[in-house]
N, C-alpha and C positions, 0 to 999 in steps of 0.2 A: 619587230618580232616579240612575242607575247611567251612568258614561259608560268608553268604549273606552280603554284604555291598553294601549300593545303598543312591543316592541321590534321590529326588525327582522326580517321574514318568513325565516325559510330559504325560496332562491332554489332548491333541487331537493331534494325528496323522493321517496325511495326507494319504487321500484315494489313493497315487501312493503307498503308501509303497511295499504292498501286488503285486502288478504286478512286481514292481522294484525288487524286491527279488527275485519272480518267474521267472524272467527275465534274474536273473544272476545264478539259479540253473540252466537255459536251457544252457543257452550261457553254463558253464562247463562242463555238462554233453555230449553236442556236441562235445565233445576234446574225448572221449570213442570209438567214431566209427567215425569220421572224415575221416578215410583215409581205412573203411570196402571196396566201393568200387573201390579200386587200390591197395587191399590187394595183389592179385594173382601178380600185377605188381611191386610189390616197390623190389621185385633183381632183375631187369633191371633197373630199377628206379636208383638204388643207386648204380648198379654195383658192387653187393654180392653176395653170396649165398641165396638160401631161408634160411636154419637153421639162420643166421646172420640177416637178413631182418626181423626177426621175433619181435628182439630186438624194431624195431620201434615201435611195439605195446605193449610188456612186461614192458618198461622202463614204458609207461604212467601208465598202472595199479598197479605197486607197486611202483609208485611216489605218487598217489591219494590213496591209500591204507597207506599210513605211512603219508601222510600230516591230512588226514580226522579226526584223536583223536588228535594229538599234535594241530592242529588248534583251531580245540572245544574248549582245555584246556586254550589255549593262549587267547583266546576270552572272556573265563570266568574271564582272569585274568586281560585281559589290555582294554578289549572293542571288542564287535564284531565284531561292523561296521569297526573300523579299519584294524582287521584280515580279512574282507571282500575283503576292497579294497587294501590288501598285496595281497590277492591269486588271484586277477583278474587281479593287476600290473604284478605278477609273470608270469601269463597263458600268458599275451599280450609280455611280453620279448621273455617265449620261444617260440610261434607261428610267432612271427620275425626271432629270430634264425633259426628255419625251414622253413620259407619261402624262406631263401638266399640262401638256401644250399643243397647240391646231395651228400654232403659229410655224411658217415653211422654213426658215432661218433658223429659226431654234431647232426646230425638230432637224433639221441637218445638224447643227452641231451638237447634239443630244445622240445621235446617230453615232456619227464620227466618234464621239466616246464610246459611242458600242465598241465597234471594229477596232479601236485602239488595243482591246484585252485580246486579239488573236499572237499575240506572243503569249500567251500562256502555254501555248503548245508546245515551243521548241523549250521553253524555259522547262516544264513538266518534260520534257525527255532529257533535257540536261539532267534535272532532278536525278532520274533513275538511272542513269549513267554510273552518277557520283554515287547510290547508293545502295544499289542494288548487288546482290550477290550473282556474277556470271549466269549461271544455270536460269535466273528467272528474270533477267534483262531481256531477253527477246521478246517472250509474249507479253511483258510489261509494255515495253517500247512499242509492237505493235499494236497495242486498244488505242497507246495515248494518240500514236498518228491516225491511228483509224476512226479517232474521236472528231475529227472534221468531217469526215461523210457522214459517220453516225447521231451527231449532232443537229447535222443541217437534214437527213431523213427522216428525225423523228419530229423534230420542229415543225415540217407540213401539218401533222394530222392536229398536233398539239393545239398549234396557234389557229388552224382551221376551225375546231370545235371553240376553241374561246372567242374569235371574233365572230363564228354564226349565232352565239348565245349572251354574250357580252357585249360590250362598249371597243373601241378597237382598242383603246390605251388600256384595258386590261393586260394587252403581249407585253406594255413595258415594264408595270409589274410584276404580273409573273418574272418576266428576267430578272428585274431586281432583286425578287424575292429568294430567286435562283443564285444568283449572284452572292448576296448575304450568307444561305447555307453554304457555299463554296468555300468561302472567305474560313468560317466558323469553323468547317472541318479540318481546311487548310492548316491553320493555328493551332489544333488539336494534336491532329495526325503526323504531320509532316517537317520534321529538321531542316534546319538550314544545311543547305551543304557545305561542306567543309574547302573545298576545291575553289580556289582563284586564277586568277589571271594577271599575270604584273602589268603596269601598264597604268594608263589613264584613258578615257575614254574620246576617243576622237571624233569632236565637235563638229570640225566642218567636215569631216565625212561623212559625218551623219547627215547634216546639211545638204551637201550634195548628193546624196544616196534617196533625200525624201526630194527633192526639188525631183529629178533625175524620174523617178517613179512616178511622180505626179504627171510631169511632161508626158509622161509614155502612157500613161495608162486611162488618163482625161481622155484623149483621139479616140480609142480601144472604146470605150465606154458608153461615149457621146457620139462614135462619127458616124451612125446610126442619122441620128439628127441633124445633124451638122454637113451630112456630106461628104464621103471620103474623101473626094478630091478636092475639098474646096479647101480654100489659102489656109484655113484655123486650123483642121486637122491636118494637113502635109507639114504645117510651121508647128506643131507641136510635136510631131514624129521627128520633124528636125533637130528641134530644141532639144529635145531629150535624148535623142545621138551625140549631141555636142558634147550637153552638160556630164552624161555618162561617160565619153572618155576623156573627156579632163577629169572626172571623179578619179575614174581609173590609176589615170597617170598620177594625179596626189595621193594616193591610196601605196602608191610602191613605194613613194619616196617616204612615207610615215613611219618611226621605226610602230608602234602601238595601234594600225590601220583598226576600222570597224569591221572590215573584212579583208581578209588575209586573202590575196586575188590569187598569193603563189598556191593557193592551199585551194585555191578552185578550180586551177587549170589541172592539176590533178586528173588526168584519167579517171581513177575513181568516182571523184566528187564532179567533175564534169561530166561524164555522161549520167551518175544519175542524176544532178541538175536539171538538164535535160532530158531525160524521160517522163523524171517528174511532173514540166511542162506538158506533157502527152498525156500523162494519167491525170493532170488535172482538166485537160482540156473534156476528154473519155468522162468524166463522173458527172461533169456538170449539162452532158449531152442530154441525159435522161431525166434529170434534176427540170430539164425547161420541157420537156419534149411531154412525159406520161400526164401528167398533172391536166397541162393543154386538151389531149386525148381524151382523155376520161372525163372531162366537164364540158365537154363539146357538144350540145341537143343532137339527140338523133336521128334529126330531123335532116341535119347534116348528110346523110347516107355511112357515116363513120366513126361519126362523133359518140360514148359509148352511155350520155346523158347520165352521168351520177353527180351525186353533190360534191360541194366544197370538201366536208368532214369524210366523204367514203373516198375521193381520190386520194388523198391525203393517206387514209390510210392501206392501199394497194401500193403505193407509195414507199410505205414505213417498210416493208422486210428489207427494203435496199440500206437502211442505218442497220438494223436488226441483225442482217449475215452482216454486215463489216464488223458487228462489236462478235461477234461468236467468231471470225475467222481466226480471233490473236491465237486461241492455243493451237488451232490447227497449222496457221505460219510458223509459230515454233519450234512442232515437229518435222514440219520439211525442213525448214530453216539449218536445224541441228544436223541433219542428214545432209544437204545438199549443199546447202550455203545460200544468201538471202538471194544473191545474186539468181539463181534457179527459181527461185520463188516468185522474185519479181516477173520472171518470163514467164510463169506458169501463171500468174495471177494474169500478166496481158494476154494472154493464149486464149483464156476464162472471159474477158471482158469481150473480144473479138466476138466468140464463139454467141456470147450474150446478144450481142448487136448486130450479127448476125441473123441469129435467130427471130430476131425480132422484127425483122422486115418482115418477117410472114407471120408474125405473132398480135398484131394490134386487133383486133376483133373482137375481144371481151374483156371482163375486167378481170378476169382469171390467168389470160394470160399476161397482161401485166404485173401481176405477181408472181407471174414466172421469169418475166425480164429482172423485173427486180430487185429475186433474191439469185440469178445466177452473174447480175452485174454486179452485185453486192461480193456476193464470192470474191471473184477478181479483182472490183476493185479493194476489197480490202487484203489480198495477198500481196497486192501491189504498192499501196499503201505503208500495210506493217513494212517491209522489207527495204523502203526509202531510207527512214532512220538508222536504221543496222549499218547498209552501204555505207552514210557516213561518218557514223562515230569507229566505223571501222577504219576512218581514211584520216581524220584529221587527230590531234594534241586531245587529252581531256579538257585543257584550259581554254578551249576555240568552239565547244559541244554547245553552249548555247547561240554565239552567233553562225555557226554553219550549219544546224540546224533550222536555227530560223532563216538564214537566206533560201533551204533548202523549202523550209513551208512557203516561202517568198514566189519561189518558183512555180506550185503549185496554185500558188493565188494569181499569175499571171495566167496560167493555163486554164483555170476557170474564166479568169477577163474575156480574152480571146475568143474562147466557146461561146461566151455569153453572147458576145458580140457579131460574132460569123454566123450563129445560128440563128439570133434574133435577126439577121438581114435576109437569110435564105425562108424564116419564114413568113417574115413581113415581104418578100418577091415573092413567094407563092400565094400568098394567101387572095381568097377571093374576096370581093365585095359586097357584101349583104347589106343593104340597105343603108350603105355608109360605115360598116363595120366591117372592120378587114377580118377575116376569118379565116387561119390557118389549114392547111389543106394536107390528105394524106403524104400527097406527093412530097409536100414541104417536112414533114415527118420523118418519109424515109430516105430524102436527102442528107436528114440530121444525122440520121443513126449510120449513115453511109462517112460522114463526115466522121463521127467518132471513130468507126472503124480504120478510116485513115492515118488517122491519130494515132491508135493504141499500132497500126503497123511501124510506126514510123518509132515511137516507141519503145517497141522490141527490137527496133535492128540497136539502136541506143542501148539499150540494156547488152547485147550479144555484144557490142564493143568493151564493154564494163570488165576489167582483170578478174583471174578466178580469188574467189577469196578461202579462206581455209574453214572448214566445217566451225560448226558451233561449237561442236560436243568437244572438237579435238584441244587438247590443253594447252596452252604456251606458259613459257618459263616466267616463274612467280618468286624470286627468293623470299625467303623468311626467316626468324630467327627461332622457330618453333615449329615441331609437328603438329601441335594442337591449334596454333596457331595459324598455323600453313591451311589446315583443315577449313577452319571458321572463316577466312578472309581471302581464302588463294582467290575467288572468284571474281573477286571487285574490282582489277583492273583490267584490261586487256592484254596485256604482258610488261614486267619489266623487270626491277629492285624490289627488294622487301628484304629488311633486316632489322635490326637494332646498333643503335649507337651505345659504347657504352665507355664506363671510366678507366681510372688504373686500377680499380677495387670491382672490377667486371660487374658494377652497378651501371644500370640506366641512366642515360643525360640526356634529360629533356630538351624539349625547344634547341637543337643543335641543329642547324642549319648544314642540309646535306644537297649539295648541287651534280649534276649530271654533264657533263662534259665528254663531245663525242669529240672523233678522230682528228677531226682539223679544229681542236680548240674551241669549239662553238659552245656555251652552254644550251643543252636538250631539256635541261626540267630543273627545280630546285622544290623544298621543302623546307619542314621545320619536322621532326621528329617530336611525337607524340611524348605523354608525362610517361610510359614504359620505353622508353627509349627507341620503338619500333617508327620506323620508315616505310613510305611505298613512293618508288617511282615510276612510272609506265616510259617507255623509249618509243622513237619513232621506229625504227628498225632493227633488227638483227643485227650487230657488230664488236667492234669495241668500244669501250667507255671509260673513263674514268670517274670513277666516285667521291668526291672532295666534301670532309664534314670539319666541320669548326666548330667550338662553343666557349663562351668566355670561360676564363682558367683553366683551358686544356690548349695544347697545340694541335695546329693545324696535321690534317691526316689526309694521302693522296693515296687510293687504291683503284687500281685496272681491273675491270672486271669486263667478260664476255658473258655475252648477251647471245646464247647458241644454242637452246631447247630443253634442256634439258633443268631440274629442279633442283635447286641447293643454293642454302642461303647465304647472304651475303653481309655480316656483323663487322661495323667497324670500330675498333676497339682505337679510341684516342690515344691509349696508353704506348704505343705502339709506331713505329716510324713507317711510313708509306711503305705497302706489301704489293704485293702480287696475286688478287684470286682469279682461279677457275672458277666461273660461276653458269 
């Protein structure tokens, strides 16, 4: 069990934060489809095979796939910001590496260092968690999450015009170059957060969480090539059932696990888990399918013959609405609660894919699938993060976050995978060239709609959660005080410690203690003697502060809605408040 340790909140944060963050979700999430169009070229490119060539793409997603929980966890333990700018240092080394290089080995593990920085996601929502004022955490939280679709939609048009006009390893500069401003603003803009995690980091969980993923998601990737049925992909679906619950089962017995499993079974955090897996399967449906369509000769009877640079960009409003949907999620958000939103974002994506079975005939109407998929999926999106920092500790926001992105990277796997089989079976044979076929098309978009059903019934299991706007109980040891800062936690403690001379004592170590004994949270009280503690739930507590040269202080405090502060005066022998 992992509990909250934090110093003293910086009291104003700089209005770049929130871009700066969103900033380096996009820059990572551009390492996902970087090289989508010079896909069909990279065995010439690299002078392989296709089966081998494939590797270039495989490496990055189960490098960002095994980076996105152990990052979260290392973040909770040593600092976010720091895990931050490791995973953008990390991305800029391998977007170097593959810049230099035509060699296939290298350039997979030049890759593989791309996809390593996709924990900058969940870390940049930890971020704003820990620092953001209540009122403007939601649509903050929504861009950062929606900064993987918006990333990986603007990337087509991007990296399209530089490889039809450039060299192709111009894409891994540019990232680089992308990469370094990240880094640059990062160091500017952005604090360290204050919010820890007790604990040490656990090694071979992490071990077996990345063996575990590898196993599962290699078959997923490759059984394309390989043959579903045949002994490699059946004995690695197996292998990865094994190794995942024996993780499991060492994972409960840890007191310091890398993911806290009691904290996933959770209703809450399980089914959006799980939905997640659905909206991720749902964005990357149209991510394979438009692109295809629109670069098709017309010759085809279907195909809607535009270039590389013009699909690419019919393309782009699918990133375009997910980055404009954040303030709009907000406002439902506050009103409804995210849980509403997410159903209305899948409602949205349905309706999208829907429409679109009767929509492929110009290149106009795929701008119309792909700013009303975009709607959707980014209500869907923004609304992921909220579910769970509403569900788990502050000190667990980076890694159930990132297990939460984790999940969403499996449901892109899956798509990739189930769709790229449905359209390599339908596609026809042109001259030895397999050629993608309407039919295979609207199979896809039938698939996704699958998805986002299955989806929503996940989400309608999901408990109600309480509006945004509505307030929960924050003590403080100041009106003015109360004002400036009540927003920053989710609910809990806030007071001040202080002496027998009703002075502040710093650095006094104040613990949270629920009903059966348990310690719920600890701190250290800030240089004005002020505390915040968030609780898991509504109840009773006991508030326990020490500091050298005072005696120890035991007060009972309720945790029951209502606002008023909670100061514990050392001077004073264990009390009784109303809080």
């Amino acid at each position: 069990m992992t509990h909250t340790t934090t110093q003293q909140p910086a009291r104003r944060t700089s209005a770049a934060v929130v871009p700066v963050l969103a900033f380096a979700g996009i820059v990572v999430a551009v390492m996902q489809t970087l090289l989508v169009p010079v896909i069909k070229d990279l065995p010439a490119l690299l002078g392989t095979a296709p089966s081998n060539a494939t590797w270039v793409m495989t490496s990055t997603l189960l490098a960002g796939a095994v980076a996105t929980p152990i990052m979260g966890r290392l973040g909770d333990l040593f600092g976010k910001r720091r895990m931050l700018l490791m995973s953008l240092s990390v991305m800029v080394v391998g977007s170097l590496i593959a810049g230099f290089t035509s060699d296939l080995l290298v350039m997979i593990a030049g890759r593989a260092l791309q996809g390593f920085a996709m924990g900058a996601i969940p870390l940049g929502i930890g971020l704003m968690r820990d620092m953001l004022p209540r009122e403007k955490l939601g649509s903050a939280m929504a861009l950062m999450s929606s900064s993987i679709g918006v990333g990986g939609g603007l990337a087509l048009p991007l990296s399209a015009l530089v490889a039809q006009h450039a060299d192709w390893h111009s894409l891994f500069f540019l990232a680089a170059g992308l990469g370094v401003v990240s880094i640059v603003l990062t160091l500017v803009a952005v604090p360290e957060s204050p919010m820890r995690a007790e604990g040490t980091f656990d090694v071979l969980g992490a071990i077996g969480l990345s063996a575990g993923l590898v196993l599962f998601l290699l078959p997923i990737t490759k059984g394309s090539d390989w043959g579903w049925s045949s002994g490699t992909t059946l004995g690695l679906f197996g292998a990865s059932a094994v190794v995942l619950v024996l993780w499991g089962v060492m994972e409960l017995r840890v007191k310091a696990p890398l993911v806290d499993l009691r904290t996933t079974v959770r209703r809450s955090v399980l089914f959006t888990n799980l939905a997640s897996i659905m909206v991720g399967v749902s964005f990357y449906v149209v991510s394979l399918v438009l692109p295809q369509l629109l670069q098709l000769p017309k010759a085809t009877g279907y195909g809607l013959g535009q270039s590389m640079v013009v699909a690419g960009l019919c393309v782009a409003p699918l990133g375009l609405t997910m980055m404009f949907t954040a303030p709009v999620y907000a406002r439902i958000s506050a009103k409804y609660g995210p849980k509403v939103t997410l159903i209305i974002g899948m409602v949205i994506i349905g309706i999208g894919y829907g429409a679109g079975l009767g929509l492929m005939s110009a290149a106009w109407q795929t701008i119309v699938i792909a700013v009303v998929l975009g709607a959707g999926i980014g209500l869907a999106y923004s609304s992921l993060p909220a579910l769970i920092v509403g569900s788990v500790p502050a000190s667990e926001t980076g890694a159930a976050n990132g297990l939460n992105t984790l999940m969403r990277s499996i449901g892109t796997s899956v798509s990739s995978a189930v769709i790229g089989m449905v359209l390599a079976n339908t596609a026809n044979d042109v001259g030895g060239v397999a050629v993608p076929t309407m039919h295979g098309f609207r199979v896809s978009f039938m698939i996704a709609t699958g998805a986002v059903a299955v989806g929503l019934v996940m989400a309608l299991f999901l408990p109600r959660q309480r509006q945004a706007t509505k307030p929960q109980l924050l003590a403080s040891s100041a009106e003015d005080a109360a004002l400036e800062r009540a927003h920053e936690v989710l609910g809990g403690f806030r007071g001040r410690v202080l002496n027998t001379a009703g002075d502040p004592v710093a650095r006094a170590k104040v613990t949270l203690i629920d009903r059966r004994g348990r310690q719920a949270g600890a701190t250290l009280s800030g240089e004005d003697g002020s505390y915040a503690l968030a609780v898991p739930a509504e109840g009773a507590y006991v508030l326990a502060a020490r500091a050298a040269g005072h005696g120890p202080l035991a007060s009972s405090a309720t945790h029951s809605g209502d606002d008023r502060p909670v100061d514990l005066d050392l001077a004073l022998p264990g009390e009784t408040v109303p809080a």
